[in-house]
C-alpha positions as CSV (number, residue, x, y, z in Angstrom):
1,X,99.4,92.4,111.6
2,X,96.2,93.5,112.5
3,X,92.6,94.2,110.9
4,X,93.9,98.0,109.3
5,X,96.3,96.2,107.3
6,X,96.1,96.7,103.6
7,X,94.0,93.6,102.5
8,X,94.6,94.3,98.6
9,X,98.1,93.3,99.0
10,X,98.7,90.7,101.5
11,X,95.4,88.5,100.9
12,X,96.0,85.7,98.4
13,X,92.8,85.9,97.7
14,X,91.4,88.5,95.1
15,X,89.9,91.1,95.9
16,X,87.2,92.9,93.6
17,X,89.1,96.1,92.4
18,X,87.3,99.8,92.8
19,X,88.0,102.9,91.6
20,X,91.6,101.8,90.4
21,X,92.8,103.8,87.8
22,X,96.2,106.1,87.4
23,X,94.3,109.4,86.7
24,X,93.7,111.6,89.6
25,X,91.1,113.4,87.6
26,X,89.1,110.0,87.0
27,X,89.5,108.8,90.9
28,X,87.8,112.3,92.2
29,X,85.0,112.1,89.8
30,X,84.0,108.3,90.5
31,X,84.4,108.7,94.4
32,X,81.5,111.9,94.0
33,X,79.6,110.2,91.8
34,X,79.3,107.3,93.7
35,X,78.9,109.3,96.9
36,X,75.9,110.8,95.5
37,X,74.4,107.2,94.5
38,X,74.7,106.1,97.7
39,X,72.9,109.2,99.5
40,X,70.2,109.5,96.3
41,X,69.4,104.9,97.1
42,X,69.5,105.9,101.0
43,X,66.8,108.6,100.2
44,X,64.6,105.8,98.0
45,X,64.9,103.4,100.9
46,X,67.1,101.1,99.2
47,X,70.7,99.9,99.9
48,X,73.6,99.6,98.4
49,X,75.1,96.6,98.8
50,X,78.2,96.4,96.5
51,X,79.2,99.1,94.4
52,X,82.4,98.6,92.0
53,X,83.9,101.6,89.3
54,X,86.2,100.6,87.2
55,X,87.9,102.5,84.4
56,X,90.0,100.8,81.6
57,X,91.5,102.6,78.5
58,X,88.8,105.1,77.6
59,X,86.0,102.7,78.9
60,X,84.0,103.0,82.2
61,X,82.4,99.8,84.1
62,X,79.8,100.1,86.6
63,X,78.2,97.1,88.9
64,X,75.5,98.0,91.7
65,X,73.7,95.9,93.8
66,X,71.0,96.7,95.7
67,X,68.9,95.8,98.6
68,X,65.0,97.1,98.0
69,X,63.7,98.0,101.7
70,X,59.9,96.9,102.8
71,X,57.9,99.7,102.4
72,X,54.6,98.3,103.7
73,X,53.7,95.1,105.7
74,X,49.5,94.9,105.3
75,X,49.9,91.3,106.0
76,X,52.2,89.7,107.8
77,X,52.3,86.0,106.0
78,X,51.8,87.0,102.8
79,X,54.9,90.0,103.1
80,X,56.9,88.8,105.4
81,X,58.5,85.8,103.0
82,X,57.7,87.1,99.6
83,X,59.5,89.0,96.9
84,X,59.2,93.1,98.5
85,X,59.8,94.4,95.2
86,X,59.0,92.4,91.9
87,X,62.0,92.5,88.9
88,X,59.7,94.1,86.4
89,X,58.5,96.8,88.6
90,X,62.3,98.2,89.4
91,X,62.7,101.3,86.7
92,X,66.2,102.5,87.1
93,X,65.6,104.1,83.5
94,X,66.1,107.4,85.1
95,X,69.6,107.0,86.6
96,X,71.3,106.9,83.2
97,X,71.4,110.6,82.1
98,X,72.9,111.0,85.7
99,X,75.3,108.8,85.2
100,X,76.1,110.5,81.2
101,X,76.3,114.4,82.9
102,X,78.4,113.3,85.6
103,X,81.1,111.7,83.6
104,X,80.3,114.0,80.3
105,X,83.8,115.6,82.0
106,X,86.0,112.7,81.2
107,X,85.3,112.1,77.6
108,X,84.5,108.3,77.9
109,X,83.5,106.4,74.7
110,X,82.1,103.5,76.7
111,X,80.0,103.6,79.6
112,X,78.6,99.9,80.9
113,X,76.5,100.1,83.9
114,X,74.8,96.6,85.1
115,X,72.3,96.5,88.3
116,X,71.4,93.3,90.6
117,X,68.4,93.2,92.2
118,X,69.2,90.9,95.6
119,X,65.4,90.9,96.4
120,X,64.8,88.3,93.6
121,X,67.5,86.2,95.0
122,X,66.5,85.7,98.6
123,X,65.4,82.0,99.7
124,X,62.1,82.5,101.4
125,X,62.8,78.9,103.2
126,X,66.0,80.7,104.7
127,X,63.7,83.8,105.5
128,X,61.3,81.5,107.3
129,X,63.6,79.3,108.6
130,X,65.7,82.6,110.4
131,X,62.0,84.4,111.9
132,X,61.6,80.5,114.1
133,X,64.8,81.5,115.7
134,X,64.5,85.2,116.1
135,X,60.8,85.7,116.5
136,X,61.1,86.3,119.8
137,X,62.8,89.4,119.7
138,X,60.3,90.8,117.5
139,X,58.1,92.1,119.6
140,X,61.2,94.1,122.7
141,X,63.2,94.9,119.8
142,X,61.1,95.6,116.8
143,X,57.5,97.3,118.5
144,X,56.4,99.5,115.5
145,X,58.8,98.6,113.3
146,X,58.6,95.4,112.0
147,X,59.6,96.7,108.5
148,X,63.0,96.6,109.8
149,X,62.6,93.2,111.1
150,X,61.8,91.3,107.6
151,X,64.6,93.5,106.1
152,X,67.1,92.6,108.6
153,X,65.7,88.8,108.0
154,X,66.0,89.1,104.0
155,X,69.5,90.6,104.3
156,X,70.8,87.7,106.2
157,X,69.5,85.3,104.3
158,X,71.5,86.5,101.6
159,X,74.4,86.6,103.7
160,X,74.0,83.0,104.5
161,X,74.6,82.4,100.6
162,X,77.4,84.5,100.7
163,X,75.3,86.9,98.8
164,X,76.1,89.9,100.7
165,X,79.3,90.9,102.6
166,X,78.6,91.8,106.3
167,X,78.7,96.1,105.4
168,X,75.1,95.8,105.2
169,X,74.4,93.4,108.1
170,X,76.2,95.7,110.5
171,X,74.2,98.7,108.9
172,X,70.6,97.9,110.3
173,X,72.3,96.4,113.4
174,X,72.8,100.5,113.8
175,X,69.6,101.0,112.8
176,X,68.0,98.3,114.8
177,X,70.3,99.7,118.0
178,X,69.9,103.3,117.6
179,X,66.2,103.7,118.8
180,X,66.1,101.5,121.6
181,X,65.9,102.6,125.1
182,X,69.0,102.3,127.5
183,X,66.5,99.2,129.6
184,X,66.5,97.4,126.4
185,X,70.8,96.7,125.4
186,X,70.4,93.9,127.2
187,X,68.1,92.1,125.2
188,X,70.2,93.3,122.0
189,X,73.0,91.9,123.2
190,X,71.2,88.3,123.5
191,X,69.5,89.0,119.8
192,X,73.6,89.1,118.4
193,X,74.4,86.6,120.3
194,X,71.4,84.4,118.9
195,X,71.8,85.4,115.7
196,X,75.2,84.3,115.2
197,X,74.9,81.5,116.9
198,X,72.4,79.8,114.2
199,X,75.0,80.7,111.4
200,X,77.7,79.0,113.4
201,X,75.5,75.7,113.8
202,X,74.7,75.8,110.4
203,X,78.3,76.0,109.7
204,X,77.9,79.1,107.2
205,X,80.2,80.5,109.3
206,X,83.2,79.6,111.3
207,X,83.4,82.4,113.9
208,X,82.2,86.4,114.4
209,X,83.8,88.7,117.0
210,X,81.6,91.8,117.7
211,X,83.1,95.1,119.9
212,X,80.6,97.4,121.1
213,X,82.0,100.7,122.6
214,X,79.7,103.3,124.3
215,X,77.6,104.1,127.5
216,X,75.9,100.6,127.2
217,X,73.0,100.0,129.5
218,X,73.1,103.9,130.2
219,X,76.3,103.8,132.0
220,X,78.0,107.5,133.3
221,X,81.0,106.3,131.8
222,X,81.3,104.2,128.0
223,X,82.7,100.6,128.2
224,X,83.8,97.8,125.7
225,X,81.0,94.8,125.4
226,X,82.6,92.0,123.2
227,X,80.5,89.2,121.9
228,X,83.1,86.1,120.9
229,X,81.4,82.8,119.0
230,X,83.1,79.9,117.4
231,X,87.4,80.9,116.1
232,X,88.0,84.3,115.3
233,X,91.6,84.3,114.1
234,X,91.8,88.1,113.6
235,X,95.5,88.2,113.2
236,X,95.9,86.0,110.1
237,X,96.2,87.3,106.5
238,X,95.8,84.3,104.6
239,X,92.2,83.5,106.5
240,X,88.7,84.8,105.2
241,X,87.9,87.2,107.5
242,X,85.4,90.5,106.6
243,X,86.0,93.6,108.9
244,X,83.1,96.1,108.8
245,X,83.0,99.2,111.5
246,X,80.3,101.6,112.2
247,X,79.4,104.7,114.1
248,X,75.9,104.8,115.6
249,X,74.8,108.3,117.5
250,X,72.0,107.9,119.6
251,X,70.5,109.6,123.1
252,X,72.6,107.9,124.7
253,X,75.3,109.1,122.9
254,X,78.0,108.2,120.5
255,X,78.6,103.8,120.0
256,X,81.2,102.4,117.8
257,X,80.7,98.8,115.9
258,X,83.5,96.5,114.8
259,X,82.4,93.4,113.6
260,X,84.9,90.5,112.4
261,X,83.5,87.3,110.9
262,X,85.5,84.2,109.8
263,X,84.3,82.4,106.6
């Protein structure tokens, strides 16, 4: 069986439930609702990291977390490997009557909603430690923009704690890919490869498998580029493997990201 099998079901391991409930009525409601969560965080420059609805009886669970984007570097040591955005300064007060009018509908007695803020969980060590491997990229890959650097940085040190799942990693690889020049897939390609490669010696992972469909390099006609590191047993069920896939449209055209990694 491959990666579209249904992983709810043949996994031994468990799998955090969403949107699972028996009323049709319920299911369409929560998958809008969190729709619009995700686009009203995008437009706030924060991520959504994990987002699980889950109804029970009459009551209504919600857990978020999310991933607070740098919104200014003035200075580049004292930013780059501090806190972005403080605990005490995140105000998510204004979310909640949203979250009462959209499900006013369903008649719920019990609404629980519960928010994790990853930005006060990152390891600056792990930040610092990650920028001594990758700070050469910085300047071919990241001219202008080095906002997206410290984020990418802060996102996989969570990952490295197993903090994050690999949706949001593969979401500023888009990001990171999407503006650059055809002269300059090259040197993307080496960043992945780097990059994986330190999570591999530090044994926080045991293999990734990357496919990268598209006109790379600025080709007239689009090819597969596959980036293989360490086992990358694809195939079995009962292994700890995350599949994430992405869509990335660009001058260049359309690209398509499928990234596997083996915990």
């Amino acid at each position: 069986m491959g990666q579209k099998s249904n992983l709810y079901t043949l996994r031994k391991s468990k799998v955090a439930s969403n949107l699972l409930t028996s009323n049709s009525k319920e299911f369409i409601y929560g998958l809008k609702f969190l729709t619009f969560f995700n686009s009203l965080f995008s437009n706030k420059n924060v991520i959504m990291v994990q987002k699980d609805l889950n109804f029970e009886a009459n009551k209504l669970f919600l857990n978020i977390s999310l991933f607070f984007q740098t919104s200014k570097l003035l200075n580049f040591q004292k930013n780059l490997f501090s806190d972005n955005v403080k605990q005490e300064n995140v105000n998510l007060s204004y979310l909640f009557p949203l979250i009462k009018n959209h499900f006013s509908l369903l008649n719920n007695n019990f609404i629980q909603v519960s928010f994790t803020n990853l930005n006060a969980l990152i390891n600056k060590k792990e930040v610092a430690l990650l920028y001594y491997h990758l700070r050469r990229f910085s300047t071919p890959l990241f001219s202008r923009r080095f906002n997206l650097f410290a984020d990418f940085l802060k996102l996989a040190a969570l990952f490295s704690k197993k903090q994050t799942s690999i949706k949001p990693i593969l979401f500023l690889i888009g990001q990171i890919f999407k503006s650059l020049p055809k002269k300059k897939h090259n040197i993307f390609l080496i960043f992945l490869k780097v990059f994986f490669e330190i999570f591999i010696k530090n044994k926080t992972i045991l293999g990734v498998k990357v496919l990268i469909k598209g006109r790379i390099k600025g080709k007239p006609r689009s090819n597969t580029v596959s980036i293989v590191k360490g086992l990358t047993p694809i195939q079995s069920i009962s292994k700890n493997i995350e599949y994430s896939k992405l869509n990335v449209y660009t001058l260049n055209g359309a690209f398509g990201f499928k990234l596997w990694v083996y915990r």
